[in-house]
C-alpha positions as a Markdown table, in Angstrom:
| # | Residue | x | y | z |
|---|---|---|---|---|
| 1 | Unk | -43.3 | -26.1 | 12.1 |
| 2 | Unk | -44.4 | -28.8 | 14.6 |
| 3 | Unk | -41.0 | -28.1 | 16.7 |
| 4 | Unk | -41.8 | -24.3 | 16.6 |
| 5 | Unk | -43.4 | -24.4 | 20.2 |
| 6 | Unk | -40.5 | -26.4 | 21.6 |
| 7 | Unk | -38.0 | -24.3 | 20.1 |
| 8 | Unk | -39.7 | -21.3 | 21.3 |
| 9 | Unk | -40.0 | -22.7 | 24.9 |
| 10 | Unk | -36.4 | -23.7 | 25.2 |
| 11 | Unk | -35.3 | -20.5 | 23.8 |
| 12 | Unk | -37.2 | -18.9 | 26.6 |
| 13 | Unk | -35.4 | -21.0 | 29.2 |
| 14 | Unk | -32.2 | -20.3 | 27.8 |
| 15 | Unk | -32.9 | -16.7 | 27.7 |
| 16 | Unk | -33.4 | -17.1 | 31.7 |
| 17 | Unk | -30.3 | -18.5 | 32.0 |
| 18 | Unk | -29.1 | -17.6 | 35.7 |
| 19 | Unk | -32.6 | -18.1 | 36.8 |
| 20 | Unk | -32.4 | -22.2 | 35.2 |
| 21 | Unk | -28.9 | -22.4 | 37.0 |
| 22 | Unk | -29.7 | -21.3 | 40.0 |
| 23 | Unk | -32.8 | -23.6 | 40.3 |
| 24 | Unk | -30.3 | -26.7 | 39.2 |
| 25 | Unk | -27.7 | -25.7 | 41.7 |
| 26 | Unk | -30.6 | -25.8 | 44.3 |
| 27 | Unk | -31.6 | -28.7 | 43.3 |
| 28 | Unk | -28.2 | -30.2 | 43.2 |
| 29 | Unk | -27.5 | -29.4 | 46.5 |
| 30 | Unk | -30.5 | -31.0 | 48.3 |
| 31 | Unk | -29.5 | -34.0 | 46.4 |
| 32 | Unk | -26.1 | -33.8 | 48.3 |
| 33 | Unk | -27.4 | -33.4 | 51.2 |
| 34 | Unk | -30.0 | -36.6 | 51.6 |
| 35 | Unk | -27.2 | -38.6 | 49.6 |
| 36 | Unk | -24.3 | -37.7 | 51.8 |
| 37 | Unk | -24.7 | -39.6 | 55.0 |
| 38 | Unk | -25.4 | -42.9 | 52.4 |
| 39 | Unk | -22.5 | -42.5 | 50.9 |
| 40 | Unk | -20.5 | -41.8 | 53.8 |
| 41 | Unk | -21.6 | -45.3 | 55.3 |
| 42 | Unk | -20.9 | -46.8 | 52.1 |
| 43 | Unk | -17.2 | -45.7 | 52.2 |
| 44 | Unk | -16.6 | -46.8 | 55.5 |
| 45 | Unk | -18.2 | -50.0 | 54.5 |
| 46 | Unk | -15.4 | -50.6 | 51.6 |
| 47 | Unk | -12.9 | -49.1 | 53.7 |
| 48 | Unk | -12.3 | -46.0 | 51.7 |
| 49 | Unk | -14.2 | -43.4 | 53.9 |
């Protein structure tokens, strides 16, 4: 009874499935992006870049 409200809400988001996968791939992508050029450096820095 207590976890009804969660279950109900993660059904929901489950239920909006591309919707939640499009927002994580959105996210995941700006995370490349301001990541990329440090990790660059850091591979030239180890010699692996």
């Amino acid at each position: 009874a207590e976890f009804a409200p969660l279950r109900e809400r993660y059904e929901a988001l489950m239920a909006q499935g591309s919707e939640l996968d499009d927002l994580l791939a959105h996210g995941a992508d700006k995370a490349r992006k301001q990541t990329r050029p440090l990790l660059d450096r850091v591979r030239d820095a180890i010699g692996i870049g």
